[in-house]
C-alpha positions as CSV (number, residue, x, y, z in Angstrom):
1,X,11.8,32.9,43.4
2,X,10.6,30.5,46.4
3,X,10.0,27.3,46.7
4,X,5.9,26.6,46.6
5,X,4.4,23.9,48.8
6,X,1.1,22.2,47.9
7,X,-0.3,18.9,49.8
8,X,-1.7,16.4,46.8
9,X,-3.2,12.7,48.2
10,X,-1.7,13.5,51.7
11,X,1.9,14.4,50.7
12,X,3.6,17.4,50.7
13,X,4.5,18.6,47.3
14,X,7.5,21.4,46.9
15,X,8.0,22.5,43.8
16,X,11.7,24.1,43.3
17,X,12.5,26.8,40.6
18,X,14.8,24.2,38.6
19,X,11.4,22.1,38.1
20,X,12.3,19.8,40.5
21,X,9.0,18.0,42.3
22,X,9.7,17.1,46.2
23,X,7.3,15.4,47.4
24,X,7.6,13.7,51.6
25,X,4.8,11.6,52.5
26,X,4.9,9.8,56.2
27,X,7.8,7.5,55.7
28,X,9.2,8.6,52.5
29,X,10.6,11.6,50.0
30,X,10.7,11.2,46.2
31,X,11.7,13.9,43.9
32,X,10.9,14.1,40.4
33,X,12.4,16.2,37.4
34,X,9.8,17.4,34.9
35,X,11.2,18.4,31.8
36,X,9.8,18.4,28.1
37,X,11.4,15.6,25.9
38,X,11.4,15.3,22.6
39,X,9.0,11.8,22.5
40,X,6.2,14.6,24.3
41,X,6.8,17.2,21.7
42,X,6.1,14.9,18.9
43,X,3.5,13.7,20.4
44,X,2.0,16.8,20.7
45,X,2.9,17.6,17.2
46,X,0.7,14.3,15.8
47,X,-2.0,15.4,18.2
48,X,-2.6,18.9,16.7
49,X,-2.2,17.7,13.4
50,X,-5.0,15.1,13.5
51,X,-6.9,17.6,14.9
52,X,-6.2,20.1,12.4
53,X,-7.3,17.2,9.4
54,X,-10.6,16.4,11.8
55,X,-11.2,20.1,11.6
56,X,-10.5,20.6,8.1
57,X,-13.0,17.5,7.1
58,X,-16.4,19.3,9.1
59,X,-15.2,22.3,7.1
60,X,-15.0,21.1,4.2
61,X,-17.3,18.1,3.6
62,X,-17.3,15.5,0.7
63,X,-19.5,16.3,-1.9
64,X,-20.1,12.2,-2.9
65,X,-21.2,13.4,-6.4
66,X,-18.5,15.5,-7.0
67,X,-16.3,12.3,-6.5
68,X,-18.0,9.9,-8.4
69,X,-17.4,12.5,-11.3
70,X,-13.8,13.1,-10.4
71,X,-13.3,9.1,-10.3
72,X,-15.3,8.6,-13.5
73,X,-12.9,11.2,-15.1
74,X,-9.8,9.4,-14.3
75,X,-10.8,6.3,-15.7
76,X,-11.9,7.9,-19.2
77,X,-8.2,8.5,-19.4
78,X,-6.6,5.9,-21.4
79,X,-3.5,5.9,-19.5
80,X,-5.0,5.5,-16.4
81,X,-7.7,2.8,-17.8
82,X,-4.6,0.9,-18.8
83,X,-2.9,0.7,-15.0
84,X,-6.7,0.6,-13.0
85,X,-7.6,-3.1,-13.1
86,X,-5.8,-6.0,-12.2
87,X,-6.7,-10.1,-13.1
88,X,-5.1,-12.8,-10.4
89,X,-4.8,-16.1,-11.8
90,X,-6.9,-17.6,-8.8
91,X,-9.8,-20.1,-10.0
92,X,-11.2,-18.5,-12.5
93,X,-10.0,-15.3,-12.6
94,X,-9.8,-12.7,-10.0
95,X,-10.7,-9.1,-11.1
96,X,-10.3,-6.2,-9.6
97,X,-9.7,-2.3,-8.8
98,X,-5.7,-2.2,-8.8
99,X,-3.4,-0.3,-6.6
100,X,-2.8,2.8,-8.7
101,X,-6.8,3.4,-8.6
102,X,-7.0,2.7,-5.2
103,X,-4.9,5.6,-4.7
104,X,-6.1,7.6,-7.0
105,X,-9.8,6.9,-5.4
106,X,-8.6,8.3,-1.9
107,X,-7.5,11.3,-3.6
108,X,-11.2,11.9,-5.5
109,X,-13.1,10.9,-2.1
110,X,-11.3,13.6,-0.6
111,X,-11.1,13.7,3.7
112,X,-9.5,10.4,3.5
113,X,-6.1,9.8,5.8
114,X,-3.8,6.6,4.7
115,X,-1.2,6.0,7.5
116,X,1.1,3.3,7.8
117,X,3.5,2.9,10.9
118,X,6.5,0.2,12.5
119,X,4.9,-1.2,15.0
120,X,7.8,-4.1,15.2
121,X,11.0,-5.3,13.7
122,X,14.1,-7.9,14.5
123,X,16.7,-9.0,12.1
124,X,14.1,-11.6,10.7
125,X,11.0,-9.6,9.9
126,X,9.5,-6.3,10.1
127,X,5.9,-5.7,11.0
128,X,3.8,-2.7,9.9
129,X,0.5,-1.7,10.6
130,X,-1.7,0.2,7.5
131,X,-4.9,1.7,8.5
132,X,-6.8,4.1,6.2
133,X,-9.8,6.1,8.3
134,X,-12.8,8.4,7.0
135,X,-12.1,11.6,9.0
136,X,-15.7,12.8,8.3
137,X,-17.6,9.2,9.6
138,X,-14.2,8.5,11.5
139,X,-14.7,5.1,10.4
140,X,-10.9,3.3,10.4
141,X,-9.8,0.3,9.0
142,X,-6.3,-1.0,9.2
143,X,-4.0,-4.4,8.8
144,X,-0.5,-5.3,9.7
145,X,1.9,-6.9,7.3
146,X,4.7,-8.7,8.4
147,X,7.7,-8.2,6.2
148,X,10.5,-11.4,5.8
149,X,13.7,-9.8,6.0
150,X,15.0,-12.6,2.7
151,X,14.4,-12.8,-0.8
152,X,14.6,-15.9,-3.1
153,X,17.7,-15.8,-5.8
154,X,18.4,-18.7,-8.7
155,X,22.0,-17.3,-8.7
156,X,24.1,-16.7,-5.4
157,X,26.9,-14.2,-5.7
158,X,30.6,-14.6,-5.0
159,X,30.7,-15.4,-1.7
160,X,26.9,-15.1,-0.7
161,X,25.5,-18.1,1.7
162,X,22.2,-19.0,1.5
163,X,20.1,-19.8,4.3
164,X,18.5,-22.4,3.0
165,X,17.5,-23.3,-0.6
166,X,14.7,-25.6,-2.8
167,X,14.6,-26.8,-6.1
168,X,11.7,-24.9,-8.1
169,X,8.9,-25.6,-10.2
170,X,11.2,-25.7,-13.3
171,X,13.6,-28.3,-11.6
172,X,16.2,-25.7,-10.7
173,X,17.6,-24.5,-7.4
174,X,16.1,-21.9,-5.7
175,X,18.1,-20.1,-2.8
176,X,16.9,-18.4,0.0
177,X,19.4,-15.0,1.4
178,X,19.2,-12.1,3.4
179,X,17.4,-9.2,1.7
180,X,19.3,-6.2,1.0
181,X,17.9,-2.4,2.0
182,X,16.7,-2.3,-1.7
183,X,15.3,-5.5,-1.6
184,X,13.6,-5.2,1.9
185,X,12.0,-1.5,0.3
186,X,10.6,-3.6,-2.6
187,X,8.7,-5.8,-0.2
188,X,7.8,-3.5,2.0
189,X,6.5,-1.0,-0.9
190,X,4.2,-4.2,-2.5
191,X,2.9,-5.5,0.2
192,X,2.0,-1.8,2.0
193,X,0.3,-1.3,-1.2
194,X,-1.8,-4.2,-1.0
195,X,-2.8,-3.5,2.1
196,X,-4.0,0.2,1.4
197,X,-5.6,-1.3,-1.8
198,X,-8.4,-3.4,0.3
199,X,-8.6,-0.8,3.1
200,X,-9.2,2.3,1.0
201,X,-11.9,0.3,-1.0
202,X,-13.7,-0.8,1.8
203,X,-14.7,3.0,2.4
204,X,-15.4,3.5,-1.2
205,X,-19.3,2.7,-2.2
206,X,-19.9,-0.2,-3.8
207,X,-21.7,0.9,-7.1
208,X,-18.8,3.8,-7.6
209,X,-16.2,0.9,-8.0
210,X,-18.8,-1.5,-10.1
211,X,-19.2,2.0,-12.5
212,X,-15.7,3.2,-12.2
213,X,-14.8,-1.0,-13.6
214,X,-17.4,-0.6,-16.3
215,X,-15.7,3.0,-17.6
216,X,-11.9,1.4,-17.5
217,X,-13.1,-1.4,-19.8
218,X,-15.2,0.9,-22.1
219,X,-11.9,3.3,-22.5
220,X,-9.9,0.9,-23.1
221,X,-12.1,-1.1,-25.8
222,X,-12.5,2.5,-27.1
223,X,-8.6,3.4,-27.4
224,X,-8.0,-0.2,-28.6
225,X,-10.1,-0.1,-31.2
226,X,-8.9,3.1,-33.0
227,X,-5.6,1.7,-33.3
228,X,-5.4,-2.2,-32.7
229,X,-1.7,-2.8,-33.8
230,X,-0.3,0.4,-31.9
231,X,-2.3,-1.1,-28.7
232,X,-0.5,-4.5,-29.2
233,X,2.9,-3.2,-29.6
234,X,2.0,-0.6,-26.4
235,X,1.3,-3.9,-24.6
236,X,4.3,-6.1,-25.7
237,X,6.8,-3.5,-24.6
238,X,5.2,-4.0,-21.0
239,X,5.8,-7.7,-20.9
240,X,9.1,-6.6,-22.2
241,X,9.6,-4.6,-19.9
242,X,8.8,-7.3,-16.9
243,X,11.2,-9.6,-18.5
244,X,8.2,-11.9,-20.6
245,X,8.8,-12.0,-24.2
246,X,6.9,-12.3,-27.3
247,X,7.1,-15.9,-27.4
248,X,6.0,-16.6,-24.0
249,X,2.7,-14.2,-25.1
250,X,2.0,-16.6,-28.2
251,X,2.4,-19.6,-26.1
252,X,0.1,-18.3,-23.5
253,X,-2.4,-17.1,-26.3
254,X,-2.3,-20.1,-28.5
255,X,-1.9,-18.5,-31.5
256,X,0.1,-15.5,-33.5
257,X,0.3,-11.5,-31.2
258,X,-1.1,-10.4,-35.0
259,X,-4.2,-11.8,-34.1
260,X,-4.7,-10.7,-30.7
261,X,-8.7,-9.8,-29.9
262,X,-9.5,-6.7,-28.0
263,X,-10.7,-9.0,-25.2
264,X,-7.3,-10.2,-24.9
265,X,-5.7,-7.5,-25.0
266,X,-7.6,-5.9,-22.1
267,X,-6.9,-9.4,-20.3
268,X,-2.9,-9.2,-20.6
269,X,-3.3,-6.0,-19.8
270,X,-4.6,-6.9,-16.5
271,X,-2.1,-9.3,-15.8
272,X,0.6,-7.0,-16.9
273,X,-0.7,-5.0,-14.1
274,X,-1.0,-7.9,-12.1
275,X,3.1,-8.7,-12.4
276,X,4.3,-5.2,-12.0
277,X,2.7,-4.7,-8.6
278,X,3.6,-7.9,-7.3
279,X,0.8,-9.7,-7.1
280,X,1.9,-12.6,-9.0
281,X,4.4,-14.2,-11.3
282,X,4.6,-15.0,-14.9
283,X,5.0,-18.6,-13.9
284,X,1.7,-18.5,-12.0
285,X,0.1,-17.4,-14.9
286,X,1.4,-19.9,-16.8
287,X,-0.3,-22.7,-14.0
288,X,-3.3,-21.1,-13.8
């Protein structure tokens, strides 16, 4: 094999049988070695596979009825009523699809691509970008969250050196220490999920989320009222299980867990929901 000459922009261009690009201009020669690298083959690997999900959405198009159904479905489930709606002690309440029926909804609606990415990180924070896009309107939305590398402990372990610490609400001292990989996965899990949550519902319609709301509530009024004490015992386990005791539910009730309405039930429910993914405290509760 020979070499092969080509003039590009005025230059001479040899290309060499080792891929090797010569090229002499007037006053100078540069040579260039093109070679595949592995950053241009995943590249080309992301490229194909949007394009394969692109072509998979004009092939097979939502059917927005069909999903309303499928979404309707899930909430008539009792056990996924019970995880589908949050409450945020914020003014007066804040109510709300939760992030297991957010993802849940992406699933029904079907041609929907959640994606979430590093688009920084130092030793103090991480940043990452969550965008969720509509491959059949190729609408996209998407948010970065910035992820604090530290994590707030009342205790310090042999050894451990804060960073800097505060004394609480409750008059104790709160220290402030490097997160550990578990602890920085935590974070980053909650607050990725948040993220997706008000994404994906943005490209959900409006009255699906008002109706899907309306069917978790009627489920759960319906499961709760078959069998009252086994619901209450259900939901005291939870609380348990987030480290709030059956005191601490009487306190915040005002009055004995034997007499606990169906309306509160669904609203510790909510909260319960609203603890285990992070989005608040049991002390928050307890100000708000």
């Amino acid at each position: 094999m020979g070499i092969e000459k080509e003039a590009i922009n005025g230059s001479i261009v040899a290309h060499t049988p080792t891929g090797t690009a010569i090229a002499e201009g007037f006053a100078s020669t540069e040579m260039a070695r093109h070679a595949e690298t592995a950053s241009t083959a995943v590249a080309a690997q992301e490229k194909a596979a949007v394009e394969s999900r692109y072509i998979m959405a004009l092939k097979r198009p939502r059917d927005m009825d069909a999903a309303r159904l499928a979404i309707l479905k899930e909430c008539k489930r009792p056990g996924f009523a019970a995880v589908a709606r949050y409450r945020k002690p914020v003014g007066e309440g804040v109510e709300g699809p939760s992030i297991r029926f957010a993802e849940t909804a992406i699933r029904c609606m079907t041609n929907m691509l959640p994606e979430v990415a590093t688009i920084y990180e130092d030793r103090e924070k991480r940043i990452m970008r969550v965008s969720v896009t509509d491959l059949e309107s190729n609408v996209t939305y998407s948010g970065d969250v910035t992820i604090e590398k530290t994590v707030e402990r009342t205790k310090l372990k042999d050894g451990q050196v804060p960073l800097r610490s505060r004394v609480n609400s409750v008059g104790k001292p709160t220290y402030l220490v490097e997160a550990t990989e578990d602890d920085l996965l935590n974070k980053q899990n909650a607050l990725v999920s948040k993220q997706l949550r008000t994404l994906a519902l943005r490209l959900i319609p409006g009255d699906i989320l008002e109706e899907a709301m309306a069917q978790v509530v009627a489920t759960l009024e319906q499961e709760d009222a078959k069998d009252p004490t086994a619901a209450r015992k259900k939901l005291v386990d939870v609380f348990d299980g987030l480290g709030v005791k059956p005191s601490a539910l009487r306190d915040y009730l005002g009055h004995d867990l034997d007499g606990v309405t169906t309306t509160e039930l669904a609203d510790l429910r909510a909260v319960a929901i609203t603890i285990r993914d992070g989005e608040a405290r049991w002390v928050d509760v307890l100000d708000h």
